[in-house]
N, CA, C and O atoms as a Tinker XYZ file with bonds, in Angstrom:
   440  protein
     1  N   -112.876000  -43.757000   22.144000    73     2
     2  CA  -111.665000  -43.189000   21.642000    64     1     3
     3  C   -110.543000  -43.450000   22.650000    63     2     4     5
     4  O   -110.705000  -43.187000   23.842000    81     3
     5  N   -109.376000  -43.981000   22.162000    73     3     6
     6  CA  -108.353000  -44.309000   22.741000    64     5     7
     7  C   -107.029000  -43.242000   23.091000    63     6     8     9
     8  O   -106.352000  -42.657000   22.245000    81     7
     9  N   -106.877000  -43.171000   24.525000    73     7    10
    10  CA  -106.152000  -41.724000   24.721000    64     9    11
    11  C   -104.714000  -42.026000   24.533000    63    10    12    13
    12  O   -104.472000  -43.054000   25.164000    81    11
    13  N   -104.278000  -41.841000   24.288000    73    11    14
    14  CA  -102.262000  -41.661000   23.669000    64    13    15
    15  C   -101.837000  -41.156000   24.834000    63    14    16    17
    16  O   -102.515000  -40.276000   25.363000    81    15
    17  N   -100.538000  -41.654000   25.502000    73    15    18
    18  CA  -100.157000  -41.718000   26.154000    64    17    19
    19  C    -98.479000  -40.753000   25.328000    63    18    20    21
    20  O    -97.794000  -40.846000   24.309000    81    19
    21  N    -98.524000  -40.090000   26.315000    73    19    22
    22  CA   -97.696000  -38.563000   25.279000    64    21    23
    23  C    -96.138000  -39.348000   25.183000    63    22    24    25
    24  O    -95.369000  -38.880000   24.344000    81    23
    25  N    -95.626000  -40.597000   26.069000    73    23    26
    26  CA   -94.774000  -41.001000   25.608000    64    25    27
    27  C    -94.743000  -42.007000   23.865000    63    26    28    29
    28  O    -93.943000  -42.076000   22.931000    81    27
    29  N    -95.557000  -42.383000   24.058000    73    27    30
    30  CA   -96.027000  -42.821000   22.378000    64    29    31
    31  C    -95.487000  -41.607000   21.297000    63    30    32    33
    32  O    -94.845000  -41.981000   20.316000    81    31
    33  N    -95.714000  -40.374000   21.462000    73    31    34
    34  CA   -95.288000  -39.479000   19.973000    64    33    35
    35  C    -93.838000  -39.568000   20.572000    63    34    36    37
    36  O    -93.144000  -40.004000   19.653000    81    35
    37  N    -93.216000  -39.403000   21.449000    73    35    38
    38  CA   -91.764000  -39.243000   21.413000    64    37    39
    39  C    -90.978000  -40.541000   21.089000    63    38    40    41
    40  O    -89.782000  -40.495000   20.798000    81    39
    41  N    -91.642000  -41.638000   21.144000    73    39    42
    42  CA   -91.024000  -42.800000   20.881000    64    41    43
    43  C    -90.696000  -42.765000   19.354000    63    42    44    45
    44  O    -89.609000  -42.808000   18.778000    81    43
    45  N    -91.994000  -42.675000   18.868000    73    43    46
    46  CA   -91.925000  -42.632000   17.452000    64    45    47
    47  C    -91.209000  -41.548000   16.888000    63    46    48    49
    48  O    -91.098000  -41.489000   15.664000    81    47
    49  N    -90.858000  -40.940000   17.401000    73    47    50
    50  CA   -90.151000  -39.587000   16.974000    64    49    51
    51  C    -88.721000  -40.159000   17.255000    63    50    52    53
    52  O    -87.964000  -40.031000   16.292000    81    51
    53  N    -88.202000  -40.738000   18.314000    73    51    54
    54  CA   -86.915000  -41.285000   18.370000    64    53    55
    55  C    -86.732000  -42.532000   17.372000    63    54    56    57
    56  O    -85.656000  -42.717000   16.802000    81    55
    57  N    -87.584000  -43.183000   17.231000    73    55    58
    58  CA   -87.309000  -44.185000   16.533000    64    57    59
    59  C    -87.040000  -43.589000   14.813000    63    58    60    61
    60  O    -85.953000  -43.837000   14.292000    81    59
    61  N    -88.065000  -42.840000   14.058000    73    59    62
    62  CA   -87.429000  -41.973000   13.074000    64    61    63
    63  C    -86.236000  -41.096000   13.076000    63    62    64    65
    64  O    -85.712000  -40.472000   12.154000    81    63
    65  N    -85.999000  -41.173000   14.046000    73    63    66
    66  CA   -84.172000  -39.829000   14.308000    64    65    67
    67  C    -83.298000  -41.193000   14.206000    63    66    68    69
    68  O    -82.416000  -41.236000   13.348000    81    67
    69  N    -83.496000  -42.209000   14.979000    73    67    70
    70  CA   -82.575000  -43.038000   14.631000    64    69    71
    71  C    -82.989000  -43.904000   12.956000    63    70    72    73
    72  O    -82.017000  -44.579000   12.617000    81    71
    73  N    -83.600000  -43.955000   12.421000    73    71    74
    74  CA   -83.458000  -44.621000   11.568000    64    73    75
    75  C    -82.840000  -44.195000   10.429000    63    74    76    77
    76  O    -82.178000  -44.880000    9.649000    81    75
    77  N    -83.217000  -42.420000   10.344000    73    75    78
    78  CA   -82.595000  -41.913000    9.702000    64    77    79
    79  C    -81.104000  -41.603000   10.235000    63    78    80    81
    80  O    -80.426000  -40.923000    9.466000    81    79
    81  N    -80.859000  -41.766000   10.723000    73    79    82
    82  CA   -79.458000  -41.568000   11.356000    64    81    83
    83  C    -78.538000  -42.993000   10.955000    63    82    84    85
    84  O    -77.512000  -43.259000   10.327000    81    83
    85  N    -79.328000  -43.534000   11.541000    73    83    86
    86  CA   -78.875000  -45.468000   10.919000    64    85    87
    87  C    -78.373000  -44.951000    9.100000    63    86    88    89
    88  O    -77.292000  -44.842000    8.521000    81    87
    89  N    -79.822000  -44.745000    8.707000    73    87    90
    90  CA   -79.768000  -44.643000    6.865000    64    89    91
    91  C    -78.592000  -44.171000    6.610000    63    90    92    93
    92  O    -77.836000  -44.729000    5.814000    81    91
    93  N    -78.185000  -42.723000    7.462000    73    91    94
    94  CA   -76.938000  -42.092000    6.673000    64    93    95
    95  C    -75.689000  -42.895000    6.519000    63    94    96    97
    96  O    -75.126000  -43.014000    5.431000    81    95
    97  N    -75.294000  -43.404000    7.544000    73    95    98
    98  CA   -74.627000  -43.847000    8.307000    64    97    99
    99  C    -74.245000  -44.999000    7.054000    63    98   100   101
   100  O    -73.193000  -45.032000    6.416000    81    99
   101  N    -74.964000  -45.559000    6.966000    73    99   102
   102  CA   -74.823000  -46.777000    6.498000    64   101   103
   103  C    -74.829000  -46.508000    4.845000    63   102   104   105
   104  O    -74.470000  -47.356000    4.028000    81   103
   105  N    -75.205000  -45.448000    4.581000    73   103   106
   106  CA   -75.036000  -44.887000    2.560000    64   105   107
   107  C    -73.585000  -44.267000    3.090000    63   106   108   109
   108  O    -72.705000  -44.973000    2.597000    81   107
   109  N    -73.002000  -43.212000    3.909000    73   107   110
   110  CA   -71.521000  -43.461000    4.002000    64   109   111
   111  C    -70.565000  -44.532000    4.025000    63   110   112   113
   112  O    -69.448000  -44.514000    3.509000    81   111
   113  N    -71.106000  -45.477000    4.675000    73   111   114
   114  CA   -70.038000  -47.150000    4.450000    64   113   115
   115  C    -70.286000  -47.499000    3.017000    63   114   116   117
   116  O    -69.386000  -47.931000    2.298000    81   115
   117  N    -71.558000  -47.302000    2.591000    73   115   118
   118  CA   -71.162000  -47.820000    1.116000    64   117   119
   119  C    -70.786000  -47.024000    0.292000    63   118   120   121
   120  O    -70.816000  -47.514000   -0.837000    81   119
   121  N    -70.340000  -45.718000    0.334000    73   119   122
   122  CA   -70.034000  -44.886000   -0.806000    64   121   123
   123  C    -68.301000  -44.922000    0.008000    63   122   124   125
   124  O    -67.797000  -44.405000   -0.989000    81   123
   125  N    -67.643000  -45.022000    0.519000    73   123   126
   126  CA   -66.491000  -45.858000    1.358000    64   125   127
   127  C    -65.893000  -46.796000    0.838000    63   126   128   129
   128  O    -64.755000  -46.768000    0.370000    81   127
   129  N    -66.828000  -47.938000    0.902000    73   127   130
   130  CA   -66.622000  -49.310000    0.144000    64   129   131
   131  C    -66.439000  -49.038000   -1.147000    63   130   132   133
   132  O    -65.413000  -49.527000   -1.621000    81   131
   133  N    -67.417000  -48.123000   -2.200000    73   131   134
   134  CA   -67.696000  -48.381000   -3.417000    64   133   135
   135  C    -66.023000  -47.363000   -3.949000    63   134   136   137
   136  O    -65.357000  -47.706000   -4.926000    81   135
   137  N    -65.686000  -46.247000   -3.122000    73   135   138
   138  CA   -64.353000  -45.710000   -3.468000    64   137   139
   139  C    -63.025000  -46.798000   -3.214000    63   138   140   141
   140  O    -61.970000  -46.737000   -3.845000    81   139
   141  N    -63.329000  -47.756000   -2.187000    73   139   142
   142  CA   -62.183000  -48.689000   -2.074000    64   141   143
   143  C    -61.822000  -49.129000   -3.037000    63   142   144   145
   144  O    -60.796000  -48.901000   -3.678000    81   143
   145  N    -62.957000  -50.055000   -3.280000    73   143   146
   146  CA   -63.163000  -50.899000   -4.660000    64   145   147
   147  C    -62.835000  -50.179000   -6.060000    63   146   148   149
   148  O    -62.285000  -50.899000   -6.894000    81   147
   149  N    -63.001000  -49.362000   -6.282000    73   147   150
   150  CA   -62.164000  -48.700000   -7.463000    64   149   151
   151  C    -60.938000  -48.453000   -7.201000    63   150   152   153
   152  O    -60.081000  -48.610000   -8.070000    81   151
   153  N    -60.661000  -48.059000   -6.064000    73   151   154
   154  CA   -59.244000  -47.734000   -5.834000    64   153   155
   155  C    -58.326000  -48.968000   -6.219000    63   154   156   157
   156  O    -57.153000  -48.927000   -6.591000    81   155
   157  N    -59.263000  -50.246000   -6.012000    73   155   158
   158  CA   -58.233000  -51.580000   -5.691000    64   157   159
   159  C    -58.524000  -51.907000   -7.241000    63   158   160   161
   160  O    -57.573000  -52.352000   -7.884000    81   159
   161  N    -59.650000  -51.742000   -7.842000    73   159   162
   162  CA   -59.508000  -51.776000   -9.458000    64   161   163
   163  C    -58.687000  -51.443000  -10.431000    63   162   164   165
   164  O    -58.380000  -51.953000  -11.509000    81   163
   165  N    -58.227000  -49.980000   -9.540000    73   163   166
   166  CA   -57.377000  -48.884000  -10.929000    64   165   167
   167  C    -55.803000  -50.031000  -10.506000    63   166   168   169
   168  O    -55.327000  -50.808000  -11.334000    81   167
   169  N    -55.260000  -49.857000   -9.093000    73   167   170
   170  CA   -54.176000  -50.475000   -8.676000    64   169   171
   171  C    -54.044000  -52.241000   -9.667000    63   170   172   173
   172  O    -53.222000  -52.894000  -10.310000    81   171
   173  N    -55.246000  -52.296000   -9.267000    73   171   174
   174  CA   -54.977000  -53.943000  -10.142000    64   173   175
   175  C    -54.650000  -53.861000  -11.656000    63   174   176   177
   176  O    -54.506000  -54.921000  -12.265000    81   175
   177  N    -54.500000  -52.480000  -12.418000    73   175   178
   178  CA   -54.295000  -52.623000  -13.637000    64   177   179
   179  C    -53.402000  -51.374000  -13.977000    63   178   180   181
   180  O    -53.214000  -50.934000  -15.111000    81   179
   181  N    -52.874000  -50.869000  -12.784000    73   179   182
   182  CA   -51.180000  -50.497000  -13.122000    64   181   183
   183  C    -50.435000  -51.038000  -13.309000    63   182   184   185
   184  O    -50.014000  -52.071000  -12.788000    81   183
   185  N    -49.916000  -50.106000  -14.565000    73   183   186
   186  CA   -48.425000  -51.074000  -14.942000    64   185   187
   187  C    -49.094000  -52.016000  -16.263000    63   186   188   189
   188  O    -48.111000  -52.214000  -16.977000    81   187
   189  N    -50.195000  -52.629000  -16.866000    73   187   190
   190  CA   -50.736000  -53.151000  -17.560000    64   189   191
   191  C    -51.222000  -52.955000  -18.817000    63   190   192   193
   192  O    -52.257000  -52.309000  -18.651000    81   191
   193  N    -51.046000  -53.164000  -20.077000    73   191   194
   194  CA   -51.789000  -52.713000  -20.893000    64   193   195
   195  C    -52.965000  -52.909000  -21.485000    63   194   196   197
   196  O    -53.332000  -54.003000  -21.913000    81   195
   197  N    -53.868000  -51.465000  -21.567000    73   195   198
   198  CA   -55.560000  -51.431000  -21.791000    64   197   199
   199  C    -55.829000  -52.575000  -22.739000    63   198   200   201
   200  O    -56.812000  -53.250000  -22.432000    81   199
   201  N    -55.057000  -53.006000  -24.011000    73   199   202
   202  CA   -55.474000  -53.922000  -24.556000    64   201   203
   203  C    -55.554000  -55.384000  -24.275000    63   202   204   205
   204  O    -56.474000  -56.202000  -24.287000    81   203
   205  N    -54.363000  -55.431000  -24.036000    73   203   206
   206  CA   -53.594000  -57.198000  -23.776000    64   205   207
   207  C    -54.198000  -57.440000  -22.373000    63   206   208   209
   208  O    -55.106000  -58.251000  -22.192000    81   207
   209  N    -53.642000  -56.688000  -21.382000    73   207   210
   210  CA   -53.250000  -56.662000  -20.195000    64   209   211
   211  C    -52.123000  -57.025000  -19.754000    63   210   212   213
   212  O    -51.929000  -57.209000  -18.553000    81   211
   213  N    -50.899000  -57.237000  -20.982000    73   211   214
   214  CA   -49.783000  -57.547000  -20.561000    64   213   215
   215  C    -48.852000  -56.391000  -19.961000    63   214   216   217
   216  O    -49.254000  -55.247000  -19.746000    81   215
   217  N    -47.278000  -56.944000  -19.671000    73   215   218
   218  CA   -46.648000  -55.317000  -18.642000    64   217   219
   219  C    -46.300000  -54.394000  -19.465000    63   218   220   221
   220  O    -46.345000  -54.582000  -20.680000    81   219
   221  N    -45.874000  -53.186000  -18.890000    73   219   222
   222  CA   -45.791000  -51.986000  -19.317000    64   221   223
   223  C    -44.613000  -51.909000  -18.934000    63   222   224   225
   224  O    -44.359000  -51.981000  -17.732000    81   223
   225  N    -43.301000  -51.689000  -20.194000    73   223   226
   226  CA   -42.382000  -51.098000  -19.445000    64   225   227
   227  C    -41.898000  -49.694000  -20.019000    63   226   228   229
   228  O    -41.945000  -49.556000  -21.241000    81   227
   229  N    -41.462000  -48.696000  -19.276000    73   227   230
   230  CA   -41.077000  -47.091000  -19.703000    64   229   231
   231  C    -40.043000  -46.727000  -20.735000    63   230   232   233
   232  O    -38.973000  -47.303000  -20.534000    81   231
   233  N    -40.063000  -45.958000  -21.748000    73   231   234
   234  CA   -38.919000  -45.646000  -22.284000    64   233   235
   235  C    -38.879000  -43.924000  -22.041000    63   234   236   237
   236  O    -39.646000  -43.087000  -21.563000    81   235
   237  N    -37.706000  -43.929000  -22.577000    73   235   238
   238  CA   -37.172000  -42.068000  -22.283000    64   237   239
   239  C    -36.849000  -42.052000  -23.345000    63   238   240   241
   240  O    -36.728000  -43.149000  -23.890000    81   239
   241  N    -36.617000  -41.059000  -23.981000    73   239   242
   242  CA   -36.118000  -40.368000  -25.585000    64   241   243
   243  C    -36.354000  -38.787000  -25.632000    63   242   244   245
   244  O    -37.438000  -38.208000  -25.708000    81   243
   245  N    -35.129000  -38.256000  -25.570000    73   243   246
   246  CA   -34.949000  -36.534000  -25.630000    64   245   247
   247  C    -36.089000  -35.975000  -24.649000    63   246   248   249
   248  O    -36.820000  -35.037000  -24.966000    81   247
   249  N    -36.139000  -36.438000  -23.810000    73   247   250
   250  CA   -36.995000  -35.781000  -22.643000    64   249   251
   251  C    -38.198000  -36.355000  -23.101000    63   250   252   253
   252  O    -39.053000  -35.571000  -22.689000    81   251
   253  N    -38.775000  -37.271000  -23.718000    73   251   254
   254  CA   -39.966000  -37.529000  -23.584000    64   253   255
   255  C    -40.260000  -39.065000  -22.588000    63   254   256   257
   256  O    -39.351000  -39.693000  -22.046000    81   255
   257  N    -41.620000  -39.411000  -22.532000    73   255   258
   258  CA   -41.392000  -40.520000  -22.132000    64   257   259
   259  C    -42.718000  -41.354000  -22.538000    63   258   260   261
   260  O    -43.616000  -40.950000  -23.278000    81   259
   261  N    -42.658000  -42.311000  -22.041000    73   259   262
   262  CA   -43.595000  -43.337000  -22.753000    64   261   263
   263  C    -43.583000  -44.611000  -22.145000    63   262   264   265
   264  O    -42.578000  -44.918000  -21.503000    81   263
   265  N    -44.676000  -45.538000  -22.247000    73   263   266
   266  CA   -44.757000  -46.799000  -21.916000    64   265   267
   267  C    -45.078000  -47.638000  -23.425000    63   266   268   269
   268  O    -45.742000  -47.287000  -24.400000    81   267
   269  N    -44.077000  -49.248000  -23.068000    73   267   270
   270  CA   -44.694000  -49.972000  -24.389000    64   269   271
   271  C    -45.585000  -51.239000  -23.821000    63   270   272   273
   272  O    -45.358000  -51.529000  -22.647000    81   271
   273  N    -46.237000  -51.760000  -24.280000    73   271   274
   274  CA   -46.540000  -53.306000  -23.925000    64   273   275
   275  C    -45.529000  -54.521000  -24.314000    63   274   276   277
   276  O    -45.109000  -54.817000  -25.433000    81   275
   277  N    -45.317000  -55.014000  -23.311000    73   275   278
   278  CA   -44.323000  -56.102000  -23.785000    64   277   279
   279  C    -44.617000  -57.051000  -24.871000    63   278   280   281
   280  O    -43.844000  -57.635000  -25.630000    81   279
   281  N    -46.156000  -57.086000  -24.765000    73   279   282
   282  CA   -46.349000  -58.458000  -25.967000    64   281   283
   283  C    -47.251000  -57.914000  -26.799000    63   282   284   285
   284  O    -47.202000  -58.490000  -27.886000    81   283
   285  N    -48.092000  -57.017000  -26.767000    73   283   286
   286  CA   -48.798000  -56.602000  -28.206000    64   285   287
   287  C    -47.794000  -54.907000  -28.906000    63   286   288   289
   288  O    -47.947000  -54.116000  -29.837000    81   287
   289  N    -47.114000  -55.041000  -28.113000    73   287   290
   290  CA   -45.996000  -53.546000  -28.506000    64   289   291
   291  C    -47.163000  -52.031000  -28.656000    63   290   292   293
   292  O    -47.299000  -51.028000  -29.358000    81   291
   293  N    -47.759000  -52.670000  -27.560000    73   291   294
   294  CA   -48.933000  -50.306000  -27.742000    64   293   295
   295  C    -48.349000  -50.089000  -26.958000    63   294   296   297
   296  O    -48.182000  -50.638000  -25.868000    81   295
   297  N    -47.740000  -48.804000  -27.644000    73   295   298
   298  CA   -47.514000  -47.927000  -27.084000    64   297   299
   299  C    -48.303000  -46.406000  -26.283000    63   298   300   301
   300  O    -49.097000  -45.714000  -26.919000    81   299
   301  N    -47.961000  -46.132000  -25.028000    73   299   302
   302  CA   -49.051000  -45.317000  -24.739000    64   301   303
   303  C    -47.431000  -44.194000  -24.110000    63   302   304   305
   304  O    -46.326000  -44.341000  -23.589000    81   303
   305  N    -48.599000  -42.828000  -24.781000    73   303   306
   306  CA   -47.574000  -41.531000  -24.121000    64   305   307
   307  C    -48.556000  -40.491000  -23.551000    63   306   308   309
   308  O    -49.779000  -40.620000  -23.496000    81   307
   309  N    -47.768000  -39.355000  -23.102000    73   307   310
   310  CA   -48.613000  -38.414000  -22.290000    64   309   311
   311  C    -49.100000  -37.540000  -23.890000    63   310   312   313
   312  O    -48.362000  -37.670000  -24.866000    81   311
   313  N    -50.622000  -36.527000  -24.001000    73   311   314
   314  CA   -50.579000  -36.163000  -24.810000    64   313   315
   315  C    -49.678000  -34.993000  -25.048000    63   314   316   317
   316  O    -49.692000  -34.365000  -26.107000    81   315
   317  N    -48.936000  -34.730000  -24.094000    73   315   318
   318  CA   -47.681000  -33.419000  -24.087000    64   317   319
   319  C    -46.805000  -33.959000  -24.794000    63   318   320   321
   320  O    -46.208000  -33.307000  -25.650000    81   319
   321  N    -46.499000  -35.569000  -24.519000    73   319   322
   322  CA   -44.905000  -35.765000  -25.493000    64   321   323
   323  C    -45.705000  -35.718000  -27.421000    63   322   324   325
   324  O    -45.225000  -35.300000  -28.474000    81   323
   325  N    -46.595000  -36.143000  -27.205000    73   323   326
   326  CA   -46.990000  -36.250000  -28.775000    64   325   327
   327  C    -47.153000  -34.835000  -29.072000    63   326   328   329
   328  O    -46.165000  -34.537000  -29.744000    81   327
   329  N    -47.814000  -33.914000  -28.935000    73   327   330
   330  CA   -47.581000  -32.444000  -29.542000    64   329   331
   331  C    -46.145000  -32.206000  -29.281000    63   330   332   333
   332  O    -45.835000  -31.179000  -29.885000    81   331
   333  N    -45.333000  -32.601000  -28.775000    73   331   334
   334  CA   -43.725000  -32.019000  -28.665000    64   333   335
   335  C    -43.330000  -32.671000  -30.316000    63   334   336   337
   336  O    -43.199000  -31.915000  -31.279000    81   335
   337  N    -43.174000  -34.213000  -30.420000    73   335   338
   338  CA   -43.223000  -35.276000  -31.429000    64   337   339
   339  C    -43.626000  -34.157000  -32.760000    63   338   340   341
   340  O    -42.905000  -33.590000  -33.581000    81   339
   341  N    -44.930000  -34.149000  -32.565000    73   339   342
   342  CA   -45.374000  -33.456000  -33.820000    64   341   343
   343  C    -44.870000  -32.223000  -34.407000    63   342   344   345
   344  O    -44.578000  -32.014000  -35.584000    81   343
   345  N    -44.807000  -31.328000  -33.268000    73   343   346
   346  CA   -44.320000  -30.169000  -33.187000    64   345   347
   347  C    -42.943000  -30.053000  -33.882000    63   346   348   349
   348  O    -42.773000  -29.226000  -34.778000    81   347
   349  N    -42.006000  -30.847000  -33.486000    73   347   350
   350  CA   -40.767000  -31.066000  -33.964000    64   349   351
   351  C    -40.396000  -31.129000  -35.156000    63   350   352   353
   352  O    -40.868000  -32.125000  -35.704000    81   351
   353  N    -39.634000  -30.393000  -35.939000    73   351   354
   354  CA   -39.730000  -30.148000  -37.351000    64   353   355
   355  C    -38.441000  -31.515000  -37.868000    63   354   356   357
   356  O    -38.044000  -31.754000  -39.009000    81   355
   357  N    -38.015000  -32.266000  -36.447000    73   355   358
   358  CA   -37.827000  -33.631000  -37.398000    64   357   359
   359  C    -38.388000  -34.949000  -36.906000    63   358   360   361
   360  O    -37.998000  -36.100000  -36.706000    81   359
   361  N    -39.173000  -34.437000  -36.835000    73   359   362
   362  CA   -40.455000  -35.477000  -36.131000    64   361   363
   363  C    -39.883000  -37.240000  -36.294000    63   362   364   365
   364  O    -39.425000  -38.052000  -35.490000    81   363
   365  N    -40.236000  -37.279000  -37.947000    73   363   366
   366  CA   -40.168000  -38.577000  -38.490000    64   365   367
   367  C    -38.680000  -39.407000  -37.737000    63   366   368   369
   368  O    -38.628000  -40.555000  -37.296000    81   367
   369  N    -37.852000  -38.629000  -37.779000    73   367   370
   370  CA   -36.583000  -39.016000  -37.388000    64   369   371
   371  C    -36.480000  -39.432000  -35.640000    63   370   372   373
   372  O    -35.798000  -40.315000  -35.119000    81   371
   373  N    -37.263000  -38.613000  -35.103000    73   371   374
   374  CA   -37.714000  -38.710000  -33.550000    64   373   375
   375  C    -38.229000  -40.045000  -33.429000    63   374   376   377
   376  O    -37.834000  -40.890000  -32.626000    81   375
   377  N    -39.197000  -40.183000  -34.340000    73   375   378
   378  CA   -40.133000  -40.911000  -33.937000    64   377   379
   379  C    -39.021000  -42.381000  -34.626000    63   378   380   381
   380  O    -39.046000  -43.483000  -34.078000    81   379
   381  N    -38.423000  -42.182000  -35.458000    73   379   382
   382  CA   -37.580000  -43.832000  -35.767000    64   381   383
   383  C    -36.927000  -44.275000  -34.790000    63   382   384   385
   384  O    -36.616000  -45.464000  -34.721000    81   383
   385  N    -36.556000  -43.241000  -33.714000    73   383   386
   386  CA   -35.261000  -43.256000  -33.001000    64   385   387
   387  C    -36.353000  -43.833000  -31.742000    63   386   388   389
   388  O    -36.068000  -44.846000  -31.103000    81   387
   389  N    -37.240000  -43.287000  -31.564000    73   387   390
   390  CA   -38.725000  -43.838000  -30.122000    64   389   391
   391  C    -38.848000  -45.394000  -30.553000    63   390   392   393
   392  O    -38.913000  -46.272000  -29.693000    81   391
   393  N    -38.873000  -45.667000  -31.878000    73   391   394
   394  CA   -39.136000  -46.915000  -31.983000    64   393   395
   395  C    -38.088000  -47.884000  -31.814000    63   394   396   397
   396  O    -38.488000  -49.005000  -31.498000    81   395
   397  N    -36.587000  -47.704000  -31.972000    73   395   398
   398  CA   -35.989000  -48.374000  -31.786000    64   397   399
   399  C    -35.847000  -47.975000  -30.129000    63   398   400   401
   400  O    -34.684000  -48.378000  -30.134000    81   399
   401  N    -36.004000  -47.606000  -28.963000    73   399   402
   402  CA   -35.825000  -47.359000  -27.891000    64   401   403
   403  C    -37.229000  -48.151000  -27.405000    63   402   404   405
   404  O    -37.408000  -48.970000  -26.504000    81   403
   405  N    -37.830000  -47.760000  -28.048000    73   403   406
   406  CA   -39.001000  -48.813000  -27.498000    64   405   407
   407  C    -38.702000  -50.648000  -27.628000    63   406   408   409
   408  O    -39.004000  -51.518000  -26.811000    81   407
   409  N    -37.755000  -50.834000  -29.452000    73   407   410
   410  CA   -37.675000  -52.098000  -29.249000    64   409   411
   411  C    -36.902000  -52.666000  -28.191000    63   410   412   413
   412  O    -37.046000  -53.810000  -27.759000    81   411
   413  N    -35.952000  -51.692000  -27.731000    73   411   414
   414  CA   -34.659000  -52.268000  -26.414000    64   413   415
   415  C    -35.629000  -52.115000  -25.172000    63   414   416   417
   416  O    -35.156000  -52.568000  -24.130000    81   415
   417  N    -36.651000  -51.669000  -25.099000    73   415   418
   418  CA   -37.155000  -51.526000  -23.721000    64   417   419
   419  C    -37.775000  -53.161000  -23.745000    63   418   420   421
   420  O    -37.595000  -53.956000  -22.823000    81   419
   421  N    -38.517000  -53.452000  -24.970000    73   419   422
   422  CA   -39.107000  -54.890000  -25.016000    64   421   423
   423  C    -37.649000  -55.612000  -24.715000    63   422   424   425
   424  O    -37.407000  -55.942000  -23.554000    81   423
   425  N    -37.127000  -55.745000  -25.277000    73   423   426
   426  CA   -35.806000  -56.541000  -25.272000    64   425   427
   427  C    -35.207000  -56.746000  -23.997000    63   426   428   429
   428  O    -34.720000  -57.817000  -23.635000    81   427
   429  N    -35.251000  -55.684000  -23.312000    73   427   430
   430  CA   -34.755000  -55.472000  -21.758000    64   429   431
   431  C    -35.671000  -56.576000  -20.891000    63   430   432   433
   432  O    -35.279000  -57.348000  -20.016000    81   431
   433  N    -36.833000  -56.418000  -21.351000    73   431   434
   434  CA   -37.508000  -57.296000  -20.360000    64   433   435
   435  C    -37.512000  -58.773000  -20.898000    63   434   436   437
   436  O    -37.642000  -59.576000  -19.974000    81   435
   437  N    -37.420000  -59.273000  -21.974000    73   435   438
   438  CA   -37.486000  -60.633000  -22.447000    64   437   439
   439  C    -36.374000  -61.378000  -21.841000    63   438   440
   440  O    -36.219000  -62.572000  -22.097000    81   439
């Protein structure tokens, strides 16, 4: 029978403190990385629209506001301006007046 030499369990005992220490270490750089990388995802598609991917430019109308797409014309709003829209007992008329403000916003940029 072979006698162990009492520095042998502490080795191995350091070598598991560091590895797990290494492990953490190194699942923090990638959960780091993996938040960068979305961060640089969302940035790469501001300003863009979900469909086309073409630009987005803003319109205003009676305090509301809104983005259009320059080349497929979607429009995207907050869901607060659309319950205001709806809410509005002259809605239809709102909404003719958004569309022609939306067409000058396209127009602005062409």
């Amino acid at each position: 029978m072979a006698i162990k030499h009492p520095r042998e369990d502490f080795r191995a005992n350091e070598e598991n403190y560091f590895h797990k220490l290494d492990s953490e270490l190194i699942e923090q750089i990638r959960e780091r990385e993996k938040a960068k990388a979305e961060e640089a995802e969302r940035a790469a598609h501001r300003g863009h629209c979900a469909d086309c991917g073409g630009n987005m430019v803003s319109w205003s109308l009676y305090g509301m506001q809104g983005f259009v797409c320059t080349d497929c014309e979607q429009v995207e709003m907050q869901l607060q301006t659309l319950k205001v829209l709806v809410m509005s007992s002259d809605g239809k008329e709102v909404l003719k007046q958004i569309t022609q403000a939306v067409g000058k916003a396209i127009l602005k940029t062409a």
